[in-house]
C-alpha positions in Angstrom: -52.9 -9.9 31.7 -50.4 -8.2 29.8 -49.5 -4.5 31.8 -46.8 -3.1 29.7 -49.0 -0.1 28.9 -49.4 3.5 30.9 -53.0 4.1 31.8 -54.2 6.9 30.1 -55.7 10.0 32.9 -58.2 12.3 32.1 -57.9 15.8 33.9 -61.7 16.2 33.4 -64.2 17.2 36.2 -61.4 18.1 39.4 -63.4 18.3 42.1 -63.3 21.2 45.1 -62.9 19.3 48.0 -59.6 19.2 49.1 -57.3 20.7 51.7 -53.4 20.6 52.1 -52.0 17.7 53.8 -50.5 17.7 57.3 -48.8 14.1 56.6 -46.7 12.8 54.0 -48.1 10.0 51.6 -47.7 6.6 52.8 -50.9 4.9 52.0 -53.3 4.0 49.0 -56.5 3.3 49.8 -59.2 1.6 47.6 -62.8 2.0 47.5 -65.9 1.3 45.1 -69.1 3.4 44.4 -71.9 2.1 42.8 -72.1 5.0 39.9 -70.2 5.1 37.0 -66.8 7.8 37.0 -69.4 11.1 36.0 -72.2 9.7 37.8 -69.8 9.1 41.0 -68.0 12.8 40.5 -71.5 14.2 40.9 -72.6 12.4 44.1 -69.2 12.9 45.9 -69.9 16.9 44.7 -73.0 16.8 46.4 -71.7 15.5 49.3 -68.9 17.5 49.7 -66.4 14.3 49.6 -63.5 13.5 47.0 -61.0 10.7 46.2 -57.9 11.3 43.7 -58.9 9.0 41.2 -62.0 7.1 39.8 -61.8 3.9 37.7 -64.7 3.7 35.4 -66.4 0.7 34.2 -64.3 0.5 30.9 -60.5 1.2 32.6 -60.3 4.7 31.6 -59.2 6.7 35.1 -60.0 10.0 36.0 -58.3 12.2 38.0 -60.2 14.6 40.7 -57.9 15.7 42.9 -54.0 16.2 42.6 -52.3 13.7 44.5 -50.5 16.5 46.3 -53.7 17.3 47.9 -55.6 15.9 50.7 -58.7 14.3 49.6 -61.8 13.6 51.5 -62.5 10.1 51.2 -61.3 7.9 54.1 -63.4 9.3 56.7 -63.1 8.4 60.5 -60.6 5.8 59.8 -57.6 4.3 61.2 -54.7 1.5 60.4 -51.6 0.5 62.4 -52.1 3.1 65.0 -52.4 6.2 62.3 -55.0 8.3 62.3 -56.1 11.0 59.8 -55.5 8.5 56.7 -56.6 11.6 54.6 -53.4 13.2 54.7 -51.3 10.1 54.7 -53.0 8.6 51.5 -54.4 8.5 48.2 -57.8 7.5 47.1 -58.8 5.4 44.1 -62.5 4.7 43.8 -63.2 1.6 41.7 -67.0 1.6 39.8 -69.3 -1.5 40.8 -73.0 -1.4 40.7 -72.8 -4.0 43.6 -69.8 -2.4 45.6 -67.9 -5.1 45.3 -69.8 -8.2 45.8 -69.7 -9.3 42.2 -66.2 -9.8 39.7 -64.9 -5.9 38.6 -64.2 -6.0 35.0 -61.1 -7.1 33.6 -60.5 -3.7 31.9 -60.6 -2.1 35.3 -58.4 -4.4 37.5 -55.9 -3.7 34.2 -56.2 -0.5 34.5 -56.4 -0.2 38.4 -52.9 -2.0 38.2 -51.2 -0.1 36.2 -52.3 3.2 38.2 -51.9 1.6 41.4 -47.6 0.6 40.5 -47.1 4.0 39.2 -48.4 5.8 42.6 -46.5 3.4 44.4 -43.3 4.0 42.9 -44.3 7.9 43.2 -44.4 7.7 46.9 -43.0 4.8 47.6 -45.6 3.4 49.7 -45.1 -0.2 51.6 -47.2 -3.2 50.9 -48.7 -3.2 54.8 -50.1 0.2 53.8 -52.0 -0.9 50.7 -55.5 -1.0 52.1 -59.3 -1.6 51.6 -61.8 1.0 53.0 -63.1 -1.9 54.8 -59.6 -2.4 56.3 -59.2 1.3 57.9 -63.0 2.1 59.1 -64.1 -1.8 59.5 -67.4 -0.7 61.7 -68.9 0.9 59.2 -67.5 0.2 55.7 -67.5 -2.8 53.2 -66.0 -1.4 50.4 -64.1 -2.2 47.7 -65.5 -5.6 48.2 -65.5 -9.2 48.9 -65.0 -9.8 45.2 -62.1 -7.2 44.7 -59.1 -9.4 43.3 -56.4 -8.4 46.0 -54.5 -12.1 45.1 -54.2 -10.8 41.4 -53.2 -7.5 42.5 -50.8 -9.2 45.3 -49.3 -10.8 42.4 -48.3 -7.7 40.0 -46.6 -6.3 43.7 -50.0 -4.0 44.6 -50.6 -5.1 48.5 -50.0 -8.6 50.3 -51.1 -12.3 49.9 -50.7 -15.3 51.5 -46.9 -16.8 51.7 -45.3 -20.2 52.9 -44.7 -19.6 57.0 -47.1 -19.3 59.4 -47.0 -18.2 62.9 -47.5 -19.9 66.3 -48.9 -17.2 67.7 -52.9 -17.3 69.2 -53.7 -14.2 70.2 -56.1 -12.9 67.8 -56.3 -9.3 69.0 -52.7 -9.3 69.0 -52.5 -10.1 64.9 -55.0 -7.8 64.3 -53.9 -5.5 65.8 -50.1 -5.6 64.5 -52.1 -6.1 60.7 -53.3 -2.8 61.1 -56.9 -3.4 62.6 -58.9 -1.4 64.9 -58.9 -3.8 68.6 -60.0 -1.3 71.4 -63.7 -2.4 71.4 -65.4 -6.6 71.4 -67.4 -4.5 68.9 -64.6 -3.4 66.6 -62.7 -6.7 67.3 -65.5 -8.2 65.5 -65.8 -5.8 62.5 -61.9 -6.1 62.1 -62.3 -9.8 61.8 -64.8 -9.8 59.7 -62.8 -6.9 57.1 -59.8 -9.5 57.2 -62.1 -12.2 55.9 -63.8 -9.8 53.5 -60.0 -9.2 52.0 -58.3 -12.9 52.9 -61.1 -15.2 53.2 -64.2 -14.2 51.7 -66.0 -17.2 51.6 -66.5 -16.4 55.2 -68.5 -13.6 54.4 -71.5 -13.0 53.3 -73.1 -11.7 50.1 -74.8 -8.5 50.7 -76.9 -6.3 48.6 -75.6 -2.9 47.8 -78.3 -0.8 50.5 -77.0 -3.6 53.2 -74.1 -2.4 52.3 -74.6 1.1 53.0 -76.3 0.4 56.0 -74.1 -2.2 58.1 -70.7 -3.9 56.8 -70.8 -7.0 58.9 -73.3 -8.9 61.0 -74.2 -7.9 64.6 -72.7 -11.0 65.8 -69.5 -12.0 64.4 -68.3 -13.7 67.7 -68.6 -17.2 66.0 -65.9 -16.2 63.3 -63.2 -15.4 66.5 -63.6 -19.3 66.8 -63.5 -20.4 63.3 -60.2 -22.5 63.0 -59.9 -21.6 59.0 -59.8 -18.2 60.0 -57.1 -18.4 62.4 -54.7 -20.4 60.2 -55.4 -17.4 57.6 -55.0 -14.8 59.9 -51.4 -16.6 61.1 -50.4 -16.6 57.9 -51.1 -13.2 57.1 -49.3 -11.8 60.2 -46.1 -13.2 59.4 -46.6 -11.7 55.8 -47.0 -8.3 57.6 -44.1 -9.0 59.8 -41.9 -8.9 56.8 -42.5 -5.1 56.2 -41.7 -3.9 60.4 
């Protein structure tokens, strides 16, 4: 993919909802809505909700809120002990009429790249604080996706993938935990180990339809998946990749 360009940012349509922040940036967060960029600006009006940036079907971005701001899109959320990711973060919805559970457009992930380094650099944010929706409010989100392409973006230095060590340790609660996932519940144990396969090993999740979605990001029952071998070698992995950035 070549990614020597700047993506080009519309101004168009800021949106009202927005307050000052009380924490500094350290955080991008992605999500996906299943509108397209003026479709979504108008349902996250109506709703009194915001994000800093949308990327539309074709790559072009537009900006809603200045990243200076505190937007409204996290929600009740948390990740590695911090709360009110609002203020900490900035939002980039990505466009997908199935929220993620089908490819995103080339064009997009291109674009969504390019946006994605730039903020970075900005604020200088860590690659344990690159995060899904999913990731920060597992119980009741599934966005951007089991489809979103975090290896690709992994590999253009936009989050974390898989490396060559893996840990000894066992304690699943414990590498959750330390990840950045939500462990004070059996109930939210579950969600959280169902968001890290949704990001790191989505074949263990399942295909959902887009109200599903919207209704309940992970099965009642994920108990199974806390026993799953594949998903404790991935999840071993992965913690030693986040043990790099402490």
């Amino acid at each position: 993919m070549e990614l020597n360009s700047q993506p080009f940012v519309y101004n168009a349509f800021p949106l009202p909802h927005f307050n000052e922040r009380e924490q500094p940036v350290e955080m991008l967060v992605f999500h996906s809505m299943a509108h397209n960029a003026a479709e979504g600006i108008s349902r996250l009006d109506e709703l009194n909700l915001s994000s800093h940036y949308i990327v539309d079907f074709d790559g072009t971005i537009w900006q809603c809120i200045d990243e200076k701001k505190r937007a409204w899109h996290a929600g009740i959320s948390s990740w590695q002990g911090l709360t009110d990711i609002n203020s900490r973060s900035i939002g980039i919805e990505i466009c997908h009429n199935t929220l993620g559970q089908s490819a995103f457009h080339r064009r997009q992930i291109k674009s969504l790249i390019l946006l994605s380094r730039d903020i970075i650099n900005r604020w200088h944010i860590a690659p344990d604080k690159i995060v899904a929706h999913s990731d920060i409010a597992p119980d009741r989100k599934a966005d951007p996706g089991k489809a979103f392409p975090w290896q690709e973006l992994a590999a253009a230095n936009v989050g974390i993938w898989y490396g060559a060590r893996f840990s000894e340790e066992t304690d699943i609660v414990k590498m959750l935990s330390f990840i950045g996932y939500q462990t004070s519940s059996e109930q939210l144990i579950q969600a959280s180990a169902y968001a890290f396969c949704r990001r790191f090993l989505p074949k263990k999740t399942k295909t959902m339809p887009t109200r599903k979605l919207l209704d309940c990001p992970h099965p009642k029952d994920c108990s199974s998946l806390l026993k799953d071998s594949e998903f404790l070698h991935a999840l071993q992995n992965i913690y030693m990749q986040y043990q790099l950035y402490r």
